[in-house]
PAZAPA-4460 file (N, C-alpha, C; in steps of 0.05 Angstrom, whole numbers, plus 32768, in hexadecimal, padded with zeros to 4 digits):
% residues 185
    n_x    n_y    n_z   ca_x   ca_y   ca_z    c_x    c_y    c_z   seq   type   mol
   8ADD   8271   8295   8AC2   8268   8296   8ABB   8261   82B3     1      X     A
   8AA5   8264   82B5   8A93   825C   82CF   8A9C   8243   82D9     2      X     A
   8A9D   823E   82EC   8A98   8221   82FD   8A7D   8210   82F8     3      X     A
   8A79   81EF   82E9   8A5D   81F7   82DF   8A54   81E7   82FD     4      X     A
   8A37   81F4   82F9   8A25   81EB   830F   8A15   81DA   830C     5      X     A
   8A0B   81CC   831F   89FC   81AF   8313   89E8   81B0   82FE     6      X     A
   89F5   81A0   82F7   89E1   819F   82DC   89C2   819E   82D5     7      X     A
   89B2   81B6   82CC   899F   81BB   82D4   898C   81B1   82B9     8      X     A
   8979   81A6   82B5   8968   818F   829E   8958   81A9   8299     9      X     A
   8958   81B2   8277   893F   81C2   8278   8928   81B1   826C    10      X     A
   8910   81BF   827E   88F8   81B7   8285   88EB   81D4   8275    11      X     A
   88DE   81C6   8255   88CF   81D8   8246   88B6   81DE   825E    12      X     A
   88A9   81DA   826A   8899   81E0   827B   889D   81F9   828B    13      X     A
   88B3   81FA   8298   88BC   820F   82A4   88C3   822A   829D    14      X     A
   88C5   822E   8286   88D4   8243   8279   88B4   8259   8272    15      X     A
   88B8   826F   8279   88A3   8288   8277   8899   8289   8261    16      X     A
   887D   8286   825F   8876   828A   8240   886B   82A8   823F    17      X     A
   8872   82BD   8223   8863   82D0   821F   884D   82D7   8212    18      X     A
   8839   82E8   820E   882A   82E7   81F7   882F   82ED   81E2    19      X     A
   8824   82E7   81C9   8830   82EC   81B3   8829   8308   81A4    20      X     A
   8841   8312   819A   883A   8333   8193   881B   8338   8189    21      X     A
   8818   8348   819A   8800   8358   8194   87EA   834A   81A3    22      X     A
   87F3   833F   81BC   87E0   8339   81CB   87DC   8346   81E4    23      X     A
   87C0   8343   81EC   87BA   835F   8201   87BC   8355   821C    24      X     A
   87C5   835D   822B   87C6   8351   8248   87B7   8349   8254    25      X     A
   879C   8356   8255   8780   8354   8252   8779   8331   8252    26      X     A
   8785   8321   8248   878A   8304   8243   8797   82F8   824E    27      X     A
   87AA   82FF   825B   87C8   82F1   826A   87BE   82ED   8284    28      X     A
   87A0   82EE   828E   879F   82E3   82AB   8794   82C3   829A    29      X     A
   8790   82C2   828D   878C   829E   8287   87AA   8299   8279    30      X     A
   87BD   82A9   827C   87D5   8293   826D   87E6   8298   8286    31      X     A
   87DE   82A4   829E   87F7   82A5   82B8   8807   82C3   82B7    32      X     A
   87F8   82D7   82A8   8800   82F1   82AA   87EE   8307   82BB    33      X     A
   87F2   831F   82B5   87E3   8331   82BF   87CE   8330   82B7    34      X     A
   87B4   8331   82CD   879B   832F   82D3   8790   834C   82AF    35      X     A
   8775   8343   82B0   8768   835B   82A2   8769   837B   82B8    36      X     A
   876B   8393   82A6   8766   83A9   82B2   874C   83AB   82BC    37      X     A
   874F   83AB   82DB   872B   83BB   82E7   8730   83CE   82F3    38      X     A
   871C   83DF   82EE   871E   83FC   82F8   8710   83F0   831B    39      X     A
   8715   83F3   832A   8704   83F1   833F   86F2   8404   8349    40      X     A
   86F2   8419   833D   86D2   842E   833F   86BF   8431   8329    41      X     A
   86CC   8413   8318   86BC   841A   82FB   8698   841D   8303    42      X     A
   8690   8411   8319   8676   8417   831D   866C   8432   8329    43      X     A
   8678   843C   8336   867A   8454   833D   867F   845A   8325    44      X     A
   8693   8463   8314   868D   8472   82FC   8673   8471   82EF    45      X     A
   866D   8459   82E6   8655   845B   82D9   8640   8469   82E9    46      X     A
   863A   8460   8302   8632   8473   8316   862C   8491   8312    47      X     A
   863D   8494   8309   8648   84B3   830F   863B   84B6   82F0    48      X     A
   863D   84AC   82D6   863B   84BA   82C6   8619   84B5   82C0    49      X     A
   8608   849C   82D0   85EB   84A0   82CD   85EF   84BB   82D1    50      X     A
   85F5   84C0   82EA   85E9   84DA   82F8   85F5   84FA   82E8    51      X     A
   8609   84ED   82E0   860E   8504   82CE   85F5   850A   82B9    52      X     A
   85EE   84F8   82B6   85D2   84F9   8291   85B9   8502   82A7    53      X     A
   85B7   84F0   82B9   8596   84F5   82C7   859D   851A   82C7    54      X     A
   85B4   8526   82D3   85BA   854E   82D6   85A8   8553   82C5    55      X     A
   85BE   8545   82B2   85BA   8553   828D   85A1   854F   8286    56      X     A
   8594   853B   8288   8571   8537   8280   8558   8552   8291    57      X     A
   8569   854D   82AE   855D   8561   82BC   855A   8580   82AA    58      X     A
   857B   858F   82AA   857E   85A2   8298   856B   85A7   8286    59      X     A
   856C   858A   826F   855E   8590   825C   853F   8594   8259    60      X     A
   8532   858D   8273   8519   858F   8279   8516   85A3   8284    61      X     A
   8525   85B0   8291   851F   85D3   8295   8522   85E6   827E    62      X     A
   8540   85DD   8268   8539   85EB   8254   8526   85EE   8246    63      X     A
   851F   85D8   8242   8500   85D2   822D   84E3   85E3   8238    64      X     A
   84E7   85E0   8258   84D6   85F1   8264   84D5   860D   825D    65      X     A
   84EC   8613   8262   84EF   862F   8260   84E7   863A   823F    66      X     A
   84EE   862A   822D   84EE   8630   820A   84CF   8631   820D    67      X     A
   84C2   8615   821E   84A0   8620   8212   8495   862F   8225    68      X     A
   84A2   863D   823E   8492   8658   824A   849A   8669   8231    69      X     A
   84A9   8671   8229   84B1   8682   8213   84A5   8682   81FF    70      X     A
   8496   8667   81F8   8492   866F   81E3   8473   8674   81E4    71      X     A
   8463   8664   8206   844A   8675   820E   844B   8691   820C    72      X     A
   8460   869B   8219   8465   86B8   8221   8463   86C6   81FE    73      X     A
   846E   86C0   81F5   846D   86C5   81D3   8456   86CC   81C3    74      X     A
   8446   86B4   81CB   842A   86AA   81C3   8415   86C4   81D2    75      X     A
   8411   86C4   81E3   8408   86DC   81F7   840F   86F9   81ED    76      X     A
   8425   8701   81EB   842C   871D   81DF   841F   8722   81BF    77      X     A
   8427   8705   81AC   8414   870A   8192   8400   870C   819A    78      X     A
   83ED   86F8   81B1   83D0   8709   81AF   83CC   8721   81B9    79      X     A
   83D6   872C   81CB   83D9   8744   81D8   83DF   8754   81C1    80      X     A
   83EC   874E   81B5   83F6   876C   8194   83D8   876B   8186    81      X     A
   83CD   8758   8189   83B2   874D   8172   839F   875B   817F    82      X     A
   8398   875A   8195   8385   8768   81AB   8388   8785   81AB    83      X     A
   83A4   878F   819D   83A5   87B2   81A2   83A2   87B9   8187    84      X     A
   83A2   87AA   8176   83A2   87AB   8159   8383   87B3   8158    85      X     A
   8379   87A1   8162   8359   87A3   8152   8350   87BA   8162    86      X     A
   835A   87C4   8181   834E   87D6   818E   8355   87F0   8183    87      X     A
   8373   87E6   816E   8377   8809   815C   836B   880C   8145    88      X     A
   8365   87EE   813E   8352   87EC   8122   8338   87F9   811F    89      X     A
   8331   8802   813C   8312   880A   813B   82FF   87F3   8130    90      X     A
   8302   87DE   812D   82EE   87C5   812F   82DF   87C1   8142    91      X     A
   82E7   87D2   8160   82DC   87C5   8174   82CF   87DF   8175    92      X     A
   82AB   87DD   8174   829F   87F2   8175   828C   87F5   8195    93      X     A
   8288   87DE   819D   826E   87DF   81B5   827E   87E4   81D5    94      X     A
   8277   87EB   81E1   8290   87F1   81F9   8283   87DB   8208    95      X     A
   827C   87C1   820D   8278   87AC   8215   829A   879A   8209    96      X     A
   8297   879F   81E4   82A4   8792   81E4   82C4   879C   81E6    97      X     A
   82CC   87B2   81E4   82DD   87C1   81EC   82E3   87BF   8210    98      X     A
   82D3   87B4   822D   82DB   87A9   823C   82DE   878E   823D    99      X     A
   82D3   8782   821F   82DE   8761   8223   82FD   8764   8225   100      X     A
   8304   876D   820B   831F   8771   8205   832B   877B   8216   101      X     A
   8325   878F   821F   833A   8797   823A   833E   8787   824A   102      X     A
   8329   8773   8255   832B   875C   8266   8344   874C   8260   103      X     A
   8340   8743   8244   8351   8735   823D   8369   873B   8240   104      X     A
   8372   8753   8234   838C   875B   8232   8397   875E   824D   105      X     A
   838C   8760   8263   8395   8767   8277   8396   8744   8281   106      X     A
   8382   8733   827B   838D   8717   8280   83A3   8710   8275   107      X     A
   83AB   8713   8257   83C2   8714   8250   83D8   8724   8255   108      X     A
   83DD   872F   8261   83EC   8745   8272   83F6   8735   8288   109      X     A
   83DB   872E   829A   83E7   8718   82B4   83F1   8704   82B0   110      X     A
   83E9   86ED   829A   83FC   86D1   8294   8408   86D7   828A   111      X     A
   8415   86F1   827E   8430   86F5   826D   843C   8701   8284   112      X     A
   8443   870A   829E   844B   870F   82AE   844F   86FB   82C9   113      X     A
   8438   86E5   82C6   843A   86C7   82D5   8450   86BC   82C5   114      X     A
   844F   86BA   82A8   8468   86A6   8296   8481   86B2   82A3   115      X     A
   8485   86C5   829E   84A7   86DA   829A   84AE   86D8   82B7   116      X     A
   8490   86D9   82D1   84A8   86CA   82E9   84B2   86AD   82E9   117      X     A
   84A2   86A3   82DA   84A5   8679   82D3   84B7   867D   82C5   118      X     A
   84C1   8687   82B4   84DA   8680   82A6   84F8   8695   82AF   119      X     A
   84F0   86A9   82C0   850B   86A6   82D8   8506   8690   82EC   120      X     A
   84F4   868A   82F1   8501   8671   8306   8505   8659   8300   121      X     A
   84FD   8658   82E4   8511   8640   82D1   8523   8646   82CB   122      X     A
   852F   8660   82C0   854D   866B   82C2   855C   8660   82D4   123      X     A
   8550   866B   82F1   8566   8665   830E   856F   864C   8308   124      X     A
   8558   8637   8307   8550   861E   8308   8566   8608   82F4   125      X     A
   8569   861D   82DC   8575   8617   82CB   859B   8615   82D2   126      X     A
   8599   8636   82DF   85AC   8640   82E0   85B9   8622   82F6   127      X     A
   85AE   861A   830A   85BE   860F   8327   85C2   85EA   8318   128      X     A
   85A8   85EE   82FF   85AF   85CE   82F5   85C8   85C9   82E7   129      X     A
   85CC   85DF   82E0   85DE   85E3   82C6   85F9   85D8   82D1   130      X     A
   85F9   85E4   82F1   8618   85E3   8304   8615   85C7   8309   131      X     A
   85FA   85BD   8314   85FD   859D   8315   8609   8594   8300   132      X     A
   85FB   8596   82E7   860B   8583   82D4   8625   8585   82D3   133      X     A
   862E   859E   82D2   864D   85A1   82D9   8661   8590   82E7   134      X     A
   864E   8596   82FE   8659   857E   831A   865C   8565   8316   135      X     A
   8648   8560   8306   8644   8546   8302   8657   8537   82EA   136      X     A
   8657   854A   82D6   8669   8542   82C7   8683   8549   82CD   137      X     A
   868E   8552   82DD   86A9   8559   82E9   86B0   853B   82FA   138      X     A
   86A1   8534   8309   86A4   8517   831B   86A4   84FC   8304   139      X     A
   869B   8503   82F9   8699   84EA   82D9   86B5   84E9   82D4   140      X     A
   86C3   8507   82C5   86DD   850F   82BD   86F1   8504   82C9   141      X     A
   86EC   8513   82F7   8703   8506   8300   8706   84EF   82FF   142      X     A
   86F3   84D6   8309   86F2   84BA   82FE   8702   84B2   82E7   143      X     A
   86F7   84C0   82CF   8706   84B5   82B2   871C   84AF   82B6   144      X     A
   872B   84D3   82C3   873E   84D0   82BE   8756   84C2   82D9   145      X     A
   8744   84B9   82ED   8757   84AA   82FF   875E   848E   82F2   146      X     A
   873C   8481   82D9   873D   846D   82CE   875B   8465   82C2   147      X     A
   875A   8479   82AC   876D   847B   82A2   878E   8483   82A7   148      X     A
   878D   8493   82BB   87A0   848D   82CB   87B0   8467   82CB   149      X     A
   8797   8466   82E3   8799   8445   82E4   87A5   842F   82CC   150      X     A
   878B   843E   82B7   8797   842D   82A1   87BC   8429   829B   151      X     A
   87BD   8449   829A   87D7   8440   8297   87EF   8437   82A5   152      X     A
   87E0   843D   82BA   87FB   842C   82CE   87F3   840B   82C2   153      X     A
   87DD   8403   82BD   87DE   83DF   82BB   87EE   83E1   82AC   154      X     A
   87E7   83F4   828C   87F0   83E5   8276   8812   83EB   827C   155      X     A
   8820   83FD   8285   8839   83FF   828C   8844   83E2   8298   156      X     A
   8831   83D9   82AD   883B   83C6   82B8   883D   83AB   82AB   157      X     A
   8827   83AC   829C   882D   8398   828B   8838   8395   8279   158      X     A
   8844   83AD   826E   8853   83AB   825D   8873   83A8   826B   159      X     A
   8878   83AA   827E   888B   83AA   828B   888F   8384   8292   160      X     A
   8878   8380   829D   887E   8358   829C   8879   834E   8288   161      X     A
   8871   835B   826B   887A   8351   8256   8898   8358   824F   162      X     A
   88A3   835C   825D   88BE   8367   8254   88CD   8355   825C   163      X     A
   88C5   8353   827B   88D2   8343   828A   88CC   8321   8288   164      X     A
   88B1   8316   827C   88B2   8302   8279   88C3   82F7   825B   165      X     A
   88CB   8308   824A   88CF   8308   822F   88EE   8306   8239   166      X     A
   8900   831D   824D   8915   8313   8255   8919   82F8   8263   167      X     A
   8902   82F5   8274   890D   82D2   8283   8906   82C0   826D   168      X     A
   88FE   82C3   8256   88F5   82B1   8241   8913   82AF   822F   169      X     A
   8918   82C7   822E   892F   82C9   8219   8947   82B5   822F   170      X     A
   894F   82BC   8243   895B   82B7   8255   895C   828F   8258   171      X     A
   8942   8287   825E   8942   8278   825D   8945   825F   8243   172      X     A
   8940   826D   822A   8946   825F   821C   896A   825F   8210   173      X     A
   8972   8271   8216   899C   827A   821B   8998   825E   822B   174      X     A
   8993   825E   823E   899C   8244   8258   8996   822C   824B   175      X     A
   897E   8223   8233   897D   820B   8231   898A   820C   8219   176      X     A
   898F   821C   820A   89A3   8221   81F6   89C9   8210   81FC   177      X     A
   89C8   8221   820F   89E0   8218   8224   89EF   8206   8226   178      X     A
   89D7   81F3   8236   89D6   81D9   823F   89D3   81CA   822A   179      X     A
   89C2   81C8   8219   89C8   81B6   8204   89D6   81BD   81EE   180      X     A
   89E9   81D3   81E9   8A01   81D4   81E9   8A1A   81C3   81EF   181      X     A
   8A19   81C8   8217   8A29   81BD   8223   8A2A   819B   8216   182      X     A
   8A0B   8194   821D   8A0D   8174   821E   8A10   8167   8201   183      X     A
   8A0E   817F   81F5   8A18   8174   81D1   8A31   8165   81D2   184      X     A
   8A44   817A   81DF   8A65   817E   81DF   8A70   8164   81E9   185      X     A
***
């Protein structure tokens, strides 16, 4: 046996307290443990993911654009079919009114040809938003996943000084075990 060493008084005060199973670390900066997990770009993330939705809202306001040039453009061709209809119908007898109609059709001819360039350059429009949102949601992603990263190094670590406080706890109670042992004897 050891040589004993001066005799040391345990002091319930001193001895490491742990939390009790199933408690989250998240808590242990008010009992003398590891602080709560903070992401330190969590604002920047959020950051990042407004701007991710404002893309996406954008997007969706070009799509919507584009659905109702289409469906002007749509609207325009039925009357344009309706306008050749009645001119094959022979309904239209007076050649006054036979250059109304021509008028028309040829007006409908030009805003159905004004729409179809408006909805390629809501295409492009579409096309270059589409890569934003991409972008945007790609910078959201890397964030997450540095978050998480992060996360787990805390929770590793804390699970690691729960290990270690659970050994100086175990530890310490052997020693007062010990001693009042010893001073039984």
């Amino acid at each position: 046996m050891c040589g004993d060493l001066s005799p040391i008084h345990f002091n319930p005060d001193h001895v490491l307290k742990f939390p009790a199973e199933g408690t989250d670390c998240s808590n242990s900066e008010k009992n003398g443990f590891m602080k709560a997990f903070e992401f330190p770009l969590q604002r920047i993330l959020e950051y990042r993911r407004q701007q991710a939705g404002v893309e996406q809202t954008r997007l969706e306001a070009l799509l919507r654009d584009a659905r109702e040039v289409g469906e002007q453009i749509a609207s325009l061709a039925s009357q344009k079919t309706q306008v050749r209809d009645e001119i094959r119908g022979g309904n239209l007898t007076a050649g006054h009114e036979l250059a109304a109609v021509s008028r028309f059709e040829d007006f409908l001819v030009r805003n159905i040809l004004q729409l179809q360039k408006r909805k390629t350059e809501i295409e492009v429009l579409s096309q270059k938003q589409r890569q934003a949102v991409l972008e945007a949601q790609r910078k959201v992603k890397l964030l997450e996943r540095l978050r998480d990263r992060r996360m787990q190094d805390w929770t590793s670590a804390c699970d690691r000084e729960l290990e270690e406080v659970a050994a100086e706890s175990h530890l310490a109670r052997l020693m007062s075990e010990r001693r009042l042992n010893r001073h039984a004897i």
